[in-house]
N, CA, C and O atoms as a GROMACS GRO file, in nm:
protein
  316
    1UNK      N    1  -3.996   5.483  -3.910
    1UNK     CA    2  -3.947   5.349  -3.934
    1UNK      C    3  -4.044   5.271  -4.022
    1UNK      O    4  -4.003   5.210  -4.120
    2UNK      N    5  -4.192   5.274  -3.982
    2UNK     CA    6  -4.284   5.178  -4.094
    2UNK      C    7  -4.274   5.229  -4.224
    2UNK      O    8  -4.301   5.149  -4.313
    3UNK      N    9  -4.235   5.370  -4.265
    3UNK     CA   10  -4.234   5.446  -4.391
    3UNK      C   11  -4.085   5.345  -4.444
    3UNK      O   12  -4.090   5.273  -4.544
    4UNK      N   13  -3.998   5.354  -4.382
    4UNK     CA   14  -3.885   5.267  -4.447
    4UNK      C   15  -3.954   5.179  -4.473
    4UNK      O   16  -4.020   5.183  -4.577
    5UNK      N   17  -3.964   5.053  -4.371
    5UNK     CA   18  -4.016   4.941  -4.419
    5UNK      C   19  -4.131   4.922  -4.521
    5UNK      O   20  -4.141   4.822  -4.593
    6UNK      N   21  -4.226   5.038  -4.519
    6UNK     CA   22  -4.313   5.047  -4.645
    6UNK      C   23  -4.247   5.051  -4.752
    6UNK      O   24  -4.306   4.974  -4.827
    7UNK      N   25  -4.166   5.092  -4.801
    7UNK     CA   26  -4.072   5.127  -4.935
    7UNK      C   27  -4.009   4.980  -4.954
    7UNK      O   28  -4.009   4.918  -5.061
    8UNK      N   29  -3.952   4.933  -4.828
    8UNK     CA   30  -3.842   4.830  -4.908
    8UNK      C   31  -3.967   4.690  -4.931
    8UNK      O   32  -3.968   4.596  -5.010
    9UNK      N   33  -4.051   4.727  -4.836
    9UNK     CA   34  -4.203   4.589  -4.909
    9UNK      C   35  -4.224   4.640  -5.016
    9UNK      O   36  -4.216   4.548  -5.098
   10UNK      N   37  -4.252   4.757  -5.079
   10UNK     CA   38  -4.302   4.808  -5.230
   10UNK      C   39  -4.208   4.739  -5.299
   10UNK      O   40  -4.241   4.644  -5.371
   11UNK      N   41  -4.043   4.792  -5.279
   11UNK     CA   42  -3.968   4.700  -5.374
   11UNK      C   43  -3.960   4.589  -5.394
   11UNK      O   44  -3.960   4.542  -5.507
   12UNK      N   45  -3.947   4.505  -5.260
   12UNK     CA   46  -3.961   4.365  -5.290
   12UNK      C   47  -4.053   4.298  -5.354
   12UNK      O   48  -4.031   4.212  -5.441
   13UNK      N   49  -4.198   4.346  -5.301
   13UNK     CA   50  -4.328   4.313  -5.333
   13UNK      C   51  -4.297   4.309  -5.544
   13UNK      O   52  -4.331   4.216  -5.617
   14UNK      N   53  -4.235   4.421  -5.585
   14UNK     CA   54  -4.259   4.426  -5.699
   14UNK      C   55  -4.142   4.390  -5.809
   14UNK      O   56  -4.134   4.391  -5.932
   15UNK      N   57  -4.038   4.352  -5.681
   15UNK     CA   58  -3.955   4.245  -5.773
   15UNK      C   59  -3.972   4.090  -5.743
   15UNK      O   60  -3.915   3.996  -5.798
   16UNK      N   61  -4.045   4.090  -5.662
   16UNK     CA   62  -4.123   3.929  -5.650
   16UNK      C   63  -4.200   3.901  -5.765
   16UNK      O   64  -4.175   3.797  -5.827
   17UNK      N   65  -4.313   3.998  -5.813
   17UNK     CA   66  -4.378   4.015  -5.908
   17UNK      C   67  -4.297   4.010  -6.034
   17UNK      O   68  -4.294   3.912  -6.109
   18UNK      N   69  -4.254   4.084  -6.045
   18UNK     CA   70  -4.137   4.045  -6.155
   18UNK      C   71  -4.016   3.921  -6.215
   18UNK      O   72  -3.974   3.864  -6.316
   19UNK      N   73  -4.007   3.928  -6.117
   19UNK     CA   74  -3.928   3.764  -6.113
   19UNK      C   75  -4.033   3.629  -6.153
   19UNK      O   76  -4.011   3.553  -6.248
   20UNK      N   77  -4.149   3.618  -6.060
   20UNK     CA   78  -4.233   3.516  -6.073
   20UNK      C   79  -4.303   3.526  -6.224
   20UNK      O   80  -4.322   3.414  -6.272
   21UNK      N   81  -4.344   3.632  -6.304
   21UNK     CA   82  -4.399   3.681  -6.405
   21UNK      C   83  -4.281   3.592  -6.531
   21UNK      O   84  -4.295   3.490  -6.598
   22UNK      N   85  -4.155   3.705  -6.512
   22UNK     CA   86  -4.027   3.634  -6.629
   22UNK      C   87  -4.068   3.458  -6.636
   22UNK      O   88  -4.098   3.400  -6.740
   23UNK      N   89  -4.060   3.376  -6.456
   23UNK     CA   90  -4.015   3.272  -6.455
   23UNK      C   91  -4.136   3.198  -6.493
   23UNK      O   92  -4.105   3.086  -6.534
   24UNK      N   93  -4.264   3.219  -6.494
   24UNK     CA   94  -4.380   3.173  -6.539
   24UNK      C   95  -4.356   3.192  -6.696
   24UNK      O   96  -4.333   3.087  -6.757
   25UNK      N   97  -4.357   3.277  -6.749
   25UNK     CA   98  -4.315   3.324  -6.876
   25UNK      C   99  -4.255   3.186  -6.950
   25UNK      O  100  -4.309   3.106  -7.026
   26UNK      N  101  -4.098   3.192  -6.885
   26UNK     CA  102  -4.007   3.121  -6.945
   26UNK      C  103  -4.063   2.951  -6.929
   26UNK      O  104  -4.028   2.864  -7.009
   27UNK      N  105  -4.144   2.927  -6.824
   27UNK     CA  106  -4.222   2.800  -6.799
   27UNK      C  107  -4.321   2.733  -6.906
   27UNK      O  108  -4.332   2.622  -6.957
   28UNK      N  109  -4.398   2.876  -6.917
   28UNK     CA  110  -4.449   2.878  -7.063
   28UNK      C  111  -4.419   2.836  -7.162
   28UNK      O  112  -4.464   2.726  -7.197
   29UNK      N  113  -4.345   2.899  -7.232
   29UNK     CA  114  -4.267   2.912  -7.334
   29UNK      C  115  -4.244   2.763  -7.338
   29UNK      O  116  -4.322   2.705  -7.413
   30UNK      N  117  -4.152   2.684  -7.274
   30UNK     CA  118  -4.091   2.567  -7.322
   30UNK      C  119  -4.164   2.461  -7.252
   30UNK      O  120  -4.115   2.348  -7.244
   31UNK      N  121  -4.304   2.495  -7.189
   31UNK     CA  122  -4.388   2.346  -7.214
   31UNK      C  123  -4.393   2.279  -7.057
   31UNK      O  124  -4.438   2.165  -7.044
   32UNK      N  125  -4.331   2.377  -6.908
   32UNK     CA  126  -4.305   2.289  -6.825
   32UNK      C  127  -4.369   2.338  -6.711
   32UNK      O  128  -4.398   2.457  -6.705
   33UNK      N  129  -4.397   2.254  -6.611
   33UNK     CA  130  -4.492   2.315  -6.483
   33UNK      C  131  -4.406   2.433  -6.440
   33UNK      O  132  -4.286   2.412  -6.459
   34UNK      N  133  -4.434   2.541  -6.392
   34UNK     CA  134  -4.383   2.665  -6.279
   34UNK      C  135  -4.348   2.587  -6.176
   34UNK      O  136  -4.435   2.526  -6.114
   35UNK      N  137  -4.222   2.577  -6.144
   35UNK     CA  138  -4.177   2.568  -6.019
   35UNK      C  139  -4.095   2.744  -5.954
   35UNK      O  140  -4.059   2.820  -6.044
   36UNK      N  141  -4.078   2.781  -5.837
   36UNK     CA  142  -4.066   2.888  -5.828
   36UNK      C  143  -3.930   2.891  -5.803
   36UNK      O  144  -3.935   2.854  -5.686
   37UNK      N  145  -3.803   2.910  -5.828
   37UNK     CA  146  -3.676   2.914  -5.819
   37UNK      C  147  -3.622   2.968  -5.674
   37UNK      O  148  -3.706   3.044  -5.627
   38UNK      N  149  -3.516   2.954  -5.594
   38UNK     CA  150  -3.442   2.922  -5.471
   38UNK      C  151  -3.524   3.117  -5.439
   38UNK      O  152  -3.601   3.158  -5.352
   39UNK      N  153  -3.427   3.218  -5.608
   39UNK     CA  154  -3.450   3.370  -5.614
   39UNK      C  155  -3.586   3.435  -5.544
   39UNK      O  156  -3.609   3.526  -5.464
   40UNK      N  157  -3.684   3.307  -5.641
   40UNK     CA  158  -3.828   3.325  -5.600
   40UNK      C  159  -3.867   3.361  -5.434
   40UNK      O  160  -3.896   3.456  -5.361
   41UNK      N  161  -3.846   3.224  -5.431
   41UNK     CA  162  -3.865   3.169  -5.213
   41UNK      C  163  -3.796   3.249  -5.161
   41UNK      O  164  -3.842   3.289  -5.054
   42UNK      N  165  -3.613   3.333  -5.218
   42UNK     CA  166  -3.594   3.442  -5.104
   42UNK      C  167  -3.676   3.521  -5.058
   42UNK      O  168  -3.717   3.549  -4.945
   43UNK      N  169  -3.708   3.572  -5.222
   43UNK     CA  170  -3.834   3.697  -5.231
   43UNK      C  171  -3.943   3.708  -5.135
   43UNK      O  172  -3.968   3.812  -5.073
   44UNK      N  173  -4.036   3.553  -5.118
   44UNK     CA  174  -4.144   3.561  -5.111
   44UNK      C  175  -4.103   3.561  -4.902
   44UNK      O  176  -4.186   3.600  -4.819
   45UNK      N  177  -3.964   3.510  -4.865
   45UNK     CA  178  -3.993   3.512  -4.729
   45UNK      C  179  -3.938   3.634  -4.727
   45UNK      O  180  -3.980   3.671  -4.617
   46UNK      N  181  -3.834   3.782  -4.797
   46UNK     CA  182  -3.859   3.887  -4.778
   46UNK      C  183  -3.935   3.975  -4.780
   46UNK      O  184  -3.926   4.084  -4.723
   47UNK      N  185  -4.036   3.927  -4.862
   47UNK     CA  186  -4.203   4.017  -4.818
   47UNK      C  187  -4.243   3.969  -4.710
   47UNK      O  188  -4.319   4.043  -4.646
   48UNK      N  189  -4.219   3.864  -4.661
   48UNK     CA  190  -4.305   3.782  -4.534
   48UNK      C  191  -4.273   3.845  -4.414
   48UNK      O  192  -4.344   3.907  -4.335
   49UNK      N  193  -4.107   3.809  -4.411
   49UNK     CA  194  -4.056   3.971  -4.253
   49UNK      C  195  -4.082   4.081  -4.287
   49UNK      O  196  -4.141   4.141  -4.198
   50UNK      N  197  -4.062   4.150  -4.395
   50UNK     CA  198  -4.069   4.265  -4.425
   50UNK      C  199  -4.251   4.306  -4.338
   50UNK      O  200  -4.285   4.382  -4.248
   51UNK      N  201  -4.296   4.247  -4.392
   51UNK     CA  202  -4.460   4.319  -4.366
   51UNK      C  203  -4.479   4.231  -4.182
   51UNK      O  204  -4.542   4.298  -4.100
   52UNK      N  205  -4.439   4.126  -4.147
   52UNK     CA  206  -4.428   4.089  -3.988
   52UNK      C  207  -4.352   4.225  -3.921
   52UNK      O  208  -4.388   4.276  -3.816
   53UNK      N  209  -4.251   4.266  -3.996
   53UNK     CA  210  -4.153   4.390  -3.929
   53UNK      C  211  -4.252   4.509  -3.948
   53UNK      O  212  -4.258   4.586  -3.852
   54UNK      N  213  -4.321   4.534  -4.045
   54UNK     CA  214  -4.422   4.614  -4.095
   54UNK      C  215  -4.542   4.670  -3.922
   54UNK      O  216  -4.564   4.777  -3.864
   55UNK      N  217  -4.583   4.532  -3.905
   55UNK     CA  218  -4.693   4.481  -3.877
   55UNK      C  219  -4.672   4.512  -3.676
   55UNK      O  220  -4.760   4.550  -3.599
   56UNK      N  221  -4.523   4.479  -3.644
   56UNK     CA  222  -4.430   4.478  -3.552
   56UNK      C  223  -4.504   4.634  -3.448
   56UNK      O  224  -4.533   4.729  -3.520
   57UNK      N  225  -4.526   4.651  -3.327
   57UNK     CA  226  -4.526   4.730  -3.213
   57UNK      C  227  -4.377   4.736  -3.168
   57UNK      O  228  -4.294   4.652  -3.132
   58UNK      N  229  -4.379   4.881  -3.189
   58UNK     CA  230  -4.251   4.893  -3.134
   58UNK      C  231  -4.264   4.962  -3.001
   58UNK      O  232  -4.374   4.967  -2.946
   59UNK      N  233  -4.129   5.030  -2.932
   59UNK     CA  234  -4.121   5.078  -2.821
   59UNK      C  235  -4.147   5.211  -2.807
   59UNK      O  236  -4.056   5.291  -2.829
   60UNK      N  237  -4.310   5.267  -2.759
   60UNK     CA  238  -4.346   5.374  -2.764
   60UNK      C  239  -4.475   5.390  -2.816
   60UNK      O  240  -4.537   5.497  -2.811
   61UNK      N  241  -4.526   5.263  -2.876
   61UNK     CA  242  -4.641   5.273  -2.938
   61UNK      C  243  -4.782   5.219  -2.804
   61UNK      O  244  -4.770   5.219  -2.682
   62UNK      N  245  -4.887   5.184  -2.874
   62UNK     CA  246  -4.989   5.148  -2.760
   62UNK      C  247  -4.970   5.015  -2.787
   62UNK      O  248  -4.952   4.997  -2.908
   63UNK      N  249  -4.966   4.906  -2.714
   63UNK     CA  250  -4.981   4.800  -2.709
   63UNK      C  251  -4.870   4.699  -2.689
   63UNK      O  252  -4.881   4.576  -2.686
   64UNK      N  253  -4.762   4.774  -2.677
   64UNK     CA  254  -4.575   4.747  -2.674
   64UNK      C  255  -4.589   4.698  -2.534
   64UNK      O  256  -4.638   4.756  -2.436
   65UNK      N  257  -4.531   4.567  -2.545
   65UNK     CA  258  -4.517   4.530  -2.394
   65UNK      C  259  -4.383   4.475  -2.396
   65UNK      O  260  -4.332   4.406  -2.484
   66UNK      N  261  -4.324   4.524  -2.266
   66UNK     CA  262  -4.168   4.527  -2.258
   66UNK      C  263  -4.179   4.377  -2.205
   66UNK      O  264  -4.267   4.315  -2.146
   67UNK      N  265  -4.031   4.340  -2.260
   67UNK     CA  266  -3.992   4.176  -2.224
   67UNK      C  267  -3.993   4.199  -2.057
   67UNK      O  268  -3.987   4.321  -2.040
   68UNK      N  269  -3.999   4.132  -1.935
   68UNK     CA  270  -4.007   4.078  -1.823
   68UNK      C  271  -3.876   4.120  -1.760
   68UNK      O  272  -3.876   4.197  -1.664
   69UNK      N  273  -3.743   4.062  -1.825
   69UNK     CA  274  -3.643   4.061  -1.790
   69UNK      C  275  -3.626   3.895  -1.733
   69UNK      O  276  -3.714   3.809  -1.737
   70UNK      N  277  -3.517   3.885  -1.692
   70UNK     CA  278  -3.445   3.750  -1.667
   70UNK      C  279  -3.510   3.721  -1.463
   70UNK      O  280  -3.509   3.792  -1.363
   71UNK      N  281  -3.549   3.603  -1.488
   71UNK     CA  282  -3.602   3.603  -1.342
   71UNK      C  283  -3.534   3.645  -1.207
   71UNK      O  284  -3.594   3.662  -1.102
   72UNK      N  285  -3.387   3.660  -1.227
   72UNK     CA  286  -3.284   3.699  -1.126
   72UNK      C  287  -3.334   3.835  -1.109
   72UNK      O  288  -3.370   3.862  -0.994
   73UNK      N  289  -3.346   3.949  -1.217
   73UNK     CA  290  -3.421   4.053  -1.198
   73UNK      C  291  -3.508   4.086  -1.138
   73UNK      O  292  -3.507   4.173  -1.051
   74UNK      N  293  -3.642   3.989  -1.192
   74UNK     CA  294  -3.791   4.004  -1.144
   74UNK      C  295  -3.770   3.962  -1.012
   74UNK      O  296  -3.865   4.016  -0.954
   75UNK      N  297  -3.681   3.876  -0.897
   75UNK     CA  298  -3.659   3.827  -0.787
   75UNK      C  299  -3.611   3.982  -0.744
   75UNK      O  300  -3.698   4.058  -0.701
   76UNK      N  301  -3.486   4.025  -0.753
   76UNK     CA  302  -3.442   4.137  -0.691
   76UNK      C  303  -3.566   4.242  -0.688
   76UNK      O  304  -3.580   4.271  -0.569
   77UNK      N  305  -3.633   4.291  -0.742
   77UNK     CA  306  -3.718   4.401  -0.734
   77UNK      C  307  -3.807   4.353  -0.626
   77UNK      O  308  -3.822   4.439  -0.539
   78UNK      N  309  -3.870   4.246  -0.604
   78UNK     CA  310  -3.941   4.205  -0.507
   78UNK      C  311  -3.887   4.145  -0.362
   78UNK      O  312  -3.962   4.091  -0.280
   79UNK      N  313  -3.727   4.166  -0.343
   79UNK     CA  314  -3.658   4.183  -0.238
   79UNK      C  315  -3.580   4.271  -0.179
   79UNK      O  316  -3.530   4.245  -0.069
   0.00000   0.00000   0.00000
């Protein structure tokens, strides 16, 4: 699973790069501050989960701690 998610951060990572590069470019060019476009900010919060999902313990690893369950639960086991 992190090997997926490694690949689709490579892509994003490097069409973030790409995008921000053109749009700096074109900022250039005609004289005006870089603002980063709506395209940009998707990008930059799909690298952001992407590498949190990256970053993520899953179920089976060391340090994975299972949710509690709903307190009606945690009551029954102790009655």
């Amino acid at each position: 699973m992190r090997r997926v998610l490694g690949r689709a951060l490579d892509a994003a990572e490097a069409e973030l790069k790409k995008s921000e590069a053109a749009e700096k470019g074109v900022a250039k060019e005609e004289g005006f501050d870089y603002s980063p476009s709506g395209r940009v900010l998707a990008l930059q919060k799909r690298v952001l989960d992407l590498r949190n999902a990256a970053a993520a313990v899953y179920p089976g690893e060391e340090g994975f701690i299972t949710h509690p369950g709903e307190w009606q639960e945690r009551l029954r086991e102790w009655l």
